[in-house]
KENU-394945 format. One record per residue (C-alpha): residue number from 1; residue in three letters; x, y, z. Coordinates in nm, 2 decimals. Each point is the difference from the previous one (the first is absolute). Layout:
BEGIN
+-----+---------+--------+--------+--------+
: num : residuo :   east :  north :     up :
+-----+---------+--------+--------+--------+
: NUM :     ALA :      X :      Y :      Z :
...
+-----+---------+--------+--------+--------+
END
This chain:
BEGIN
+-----+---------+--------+--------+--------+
: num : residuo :   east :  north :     up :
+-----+---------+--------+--------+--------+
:   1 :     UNK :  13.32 :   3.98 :   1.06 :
:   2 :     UNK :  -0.01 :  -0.30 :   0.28 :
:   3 :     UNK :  -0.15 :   0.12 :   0.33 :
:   4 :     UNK :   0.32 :   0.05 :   0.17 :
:   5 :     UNK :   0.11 :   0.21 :  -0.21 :
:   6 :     UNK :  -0.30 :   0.21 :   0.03 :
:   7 :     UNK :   0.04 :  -0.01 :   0.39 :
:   8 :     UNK :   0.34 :   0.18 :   0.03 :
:   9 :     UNK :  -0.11 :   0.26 :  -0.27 :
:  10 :     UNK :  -0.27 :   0.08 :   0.27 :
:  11 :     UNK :   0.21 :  -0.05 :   0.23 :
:  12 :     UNK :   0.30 :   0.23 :  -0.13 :
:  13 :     UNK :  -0.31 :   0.21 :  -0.16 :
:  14 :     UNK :  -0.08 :   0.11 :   0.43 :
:  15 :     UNK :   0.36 :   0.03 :   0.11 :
:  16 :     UNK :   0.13 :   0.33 :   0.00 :
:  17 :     UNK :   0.41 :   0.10 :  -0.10 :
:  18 :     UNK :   0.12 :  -0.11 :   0.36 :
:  19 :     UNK :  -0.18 :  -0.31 :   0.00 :
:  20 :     UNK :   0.13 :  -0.10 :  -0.39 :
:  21 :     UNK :   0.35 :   0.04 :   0.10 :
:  22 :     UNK :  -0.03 :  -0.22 :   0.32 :
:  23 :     UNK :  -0.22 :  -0.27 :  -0.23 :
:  24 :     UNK :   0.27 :   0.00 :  -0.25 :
:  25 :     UNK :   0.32 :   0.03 :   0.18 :
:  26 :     UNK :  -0.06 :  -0.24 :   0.27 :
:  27 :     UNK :   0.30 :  -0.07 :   0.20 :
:  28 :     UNK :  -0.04 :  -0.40 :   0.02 :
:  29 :     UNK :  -0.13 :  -0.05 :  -0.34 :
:  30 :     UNK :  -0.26 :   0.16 :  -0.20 :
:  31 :     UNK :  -0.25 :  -0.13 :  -0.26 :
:  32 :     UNK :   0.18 :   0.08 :  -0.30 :
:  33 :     UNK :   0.32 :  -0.26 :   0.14 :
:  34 :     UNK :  -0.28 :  -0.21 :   0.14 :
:  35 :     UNK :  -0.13 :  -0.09 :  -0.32 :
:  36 :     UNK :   0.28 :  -0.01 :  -0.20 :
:  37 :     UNK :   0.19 :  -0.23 :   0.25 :
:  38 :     UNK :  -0.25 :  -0.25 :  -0.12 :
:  39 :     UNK :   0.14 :  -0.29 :  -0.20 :
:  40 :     UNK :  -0.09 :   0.04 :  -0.35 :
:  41 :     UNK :  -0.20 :  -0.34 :   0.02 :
:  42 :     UNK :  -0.20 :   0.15 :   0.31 :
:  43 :     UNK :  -0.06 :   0.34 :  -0.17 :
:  44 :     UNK :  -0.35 :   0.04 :  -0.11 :
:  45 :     UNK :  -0.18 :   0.23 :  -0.26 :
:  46 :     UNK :  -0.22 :   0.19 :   0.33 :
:  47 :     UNK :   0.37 :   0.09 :   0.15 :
:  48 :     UNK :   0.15 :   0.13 :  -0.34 :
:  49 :     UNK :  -0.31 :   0.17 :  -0.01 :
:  50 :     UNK :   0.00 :   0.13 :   0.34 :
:  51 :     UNK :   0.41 :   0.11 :  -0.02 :
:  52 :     UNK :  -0.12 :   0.20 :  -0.35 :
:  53 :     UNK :  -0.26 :   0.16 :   0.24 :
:  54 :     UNK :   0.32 :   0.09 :   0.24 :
:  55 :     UNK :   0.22 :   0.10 :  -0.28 :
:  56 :     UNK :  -0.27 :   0.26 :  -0.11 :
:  57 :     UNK :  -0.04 :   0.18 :   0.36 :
:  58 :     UNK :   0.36 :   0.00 :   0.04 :
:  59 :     UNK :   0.21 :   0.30 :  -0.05 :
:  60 :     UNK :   0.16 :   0.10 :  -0.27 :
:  61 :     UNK :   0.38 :  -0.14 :  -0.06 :
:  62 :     UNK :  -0.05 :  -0.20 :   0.32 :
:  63 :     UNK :   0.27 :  -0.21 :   0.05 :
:  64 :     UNK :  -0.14 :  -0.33 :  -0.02 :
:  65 :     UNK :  -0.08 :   0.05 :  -0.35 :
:  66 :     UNK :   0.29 :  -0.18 :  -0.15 :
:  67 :     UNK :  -0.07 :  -0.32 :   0.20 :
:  68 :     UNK :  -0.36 :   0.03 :  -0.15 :
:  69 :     UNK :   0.07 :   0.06 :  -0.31 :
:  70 :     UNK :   0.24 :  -0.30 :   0.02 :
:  71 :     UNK :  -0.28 :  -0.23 :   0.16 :
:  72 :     UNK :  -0.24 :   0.14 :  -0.31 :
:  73 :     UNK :   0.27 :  -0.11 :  -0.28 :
:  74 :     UNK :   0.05 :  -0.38 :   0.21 :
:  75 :     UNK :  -0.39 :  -0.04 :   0.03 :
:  76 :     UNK :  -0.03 :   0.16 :  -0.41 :
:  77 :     UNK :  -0.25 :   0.24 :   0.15 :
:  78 :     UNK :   0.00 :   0.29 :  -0.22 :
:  79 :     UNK :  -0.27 :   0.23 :   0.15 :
:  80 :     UNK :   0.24 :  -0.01 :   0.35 :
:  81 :     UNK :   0.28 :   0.08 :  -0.19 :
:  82 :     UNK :  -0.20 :   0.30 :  -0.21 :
:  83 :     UNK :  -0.16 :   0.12 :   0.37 :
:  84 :     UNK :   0.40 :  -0.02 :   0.13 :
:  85 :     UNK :   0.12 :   0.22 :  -0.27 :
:  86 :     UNK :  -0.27 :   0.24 :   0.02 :
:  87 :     UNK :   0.09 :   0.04 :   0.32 :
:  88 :     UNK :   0.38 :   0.11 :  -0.06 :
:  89 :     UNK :   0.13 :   0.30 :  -0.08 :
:  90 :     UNK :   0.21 :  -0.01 :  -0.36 :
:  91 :     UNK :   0.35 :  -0.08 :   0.20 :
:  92 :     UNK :  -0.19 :  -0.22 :   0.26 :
:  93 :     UNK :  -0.09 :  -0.18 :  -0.36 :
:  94 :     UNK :   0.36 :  -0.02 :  -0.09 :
:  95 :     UNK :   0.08 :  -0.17 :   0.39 :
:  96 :     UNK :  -0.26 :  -0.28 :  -0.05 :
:  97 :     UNK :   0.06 :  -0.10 :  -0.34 :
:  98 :     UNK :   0.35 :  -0.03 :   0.06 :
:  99 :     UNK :  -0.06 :  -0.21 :   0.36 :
: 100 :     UNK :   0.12 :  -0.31 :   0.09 :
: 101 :     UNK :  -0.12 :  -0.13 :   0.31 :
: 102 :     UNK :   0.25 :  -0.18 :   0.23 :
: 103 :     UNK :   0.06 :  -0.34 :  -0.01 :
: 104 :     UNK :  -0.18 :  -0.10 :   0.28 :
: 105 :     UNK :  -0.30 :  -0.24 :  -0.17 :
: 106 :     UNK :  -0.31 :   0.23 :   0.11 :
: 107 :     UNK :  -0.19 :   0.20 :  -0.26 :
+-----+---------+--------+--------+--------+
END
């Protein structure tokens, strides 16, 4: 696990419920968009590694996960697509595997 990753586990690890939904649910934009807004060619292993990290403290059948689960299957990265399905419910399952993200050229 790269170091940032391990810094908003500890990070996330100190925050209590209040504090999580604020972190993930920022109004401007919040980490999970952040790094998946990257361009695939700017998109490196320590920020996969640190959105898995998000994925995992995020909760369950968040809304987001679709869009994740769609960023796992571009960037063939199975272990954020297994974290993003162990996060959904059985009918949340059915939502992202039938997704299809807008045409809008992010993700």
């Amino acid at each position: 696990q790269y170091a940032k990753a391990q810094c908003v586990e500890a990070v996330i690890g100190k925050m209590n419920a209040t504090q999580k939904d604020e972190f993930f649910n920022n109004a401007q934009r919040g980490p999970i968009e952040l790094i998946m807004g990257k361009s695939a060619a700017s998109t490196k292993a320590e920020d996969v590694d640190t959105l898995r990290t998000l994925i995992i403290n995020v909760k369950r059948d968040e809304e987001r996960l679709a869009s994740v689960f769609l960023f796992a299957a571009r960037n063939n990265d199975i272990e954020l697509g297994e974290i993003v399905l162990g996060k959904a419910s059985d009918e949340k399952k059915k939502e992202i595997l039938g997704f299809q993200a807008p045409n809008t050229g992010s993700y």
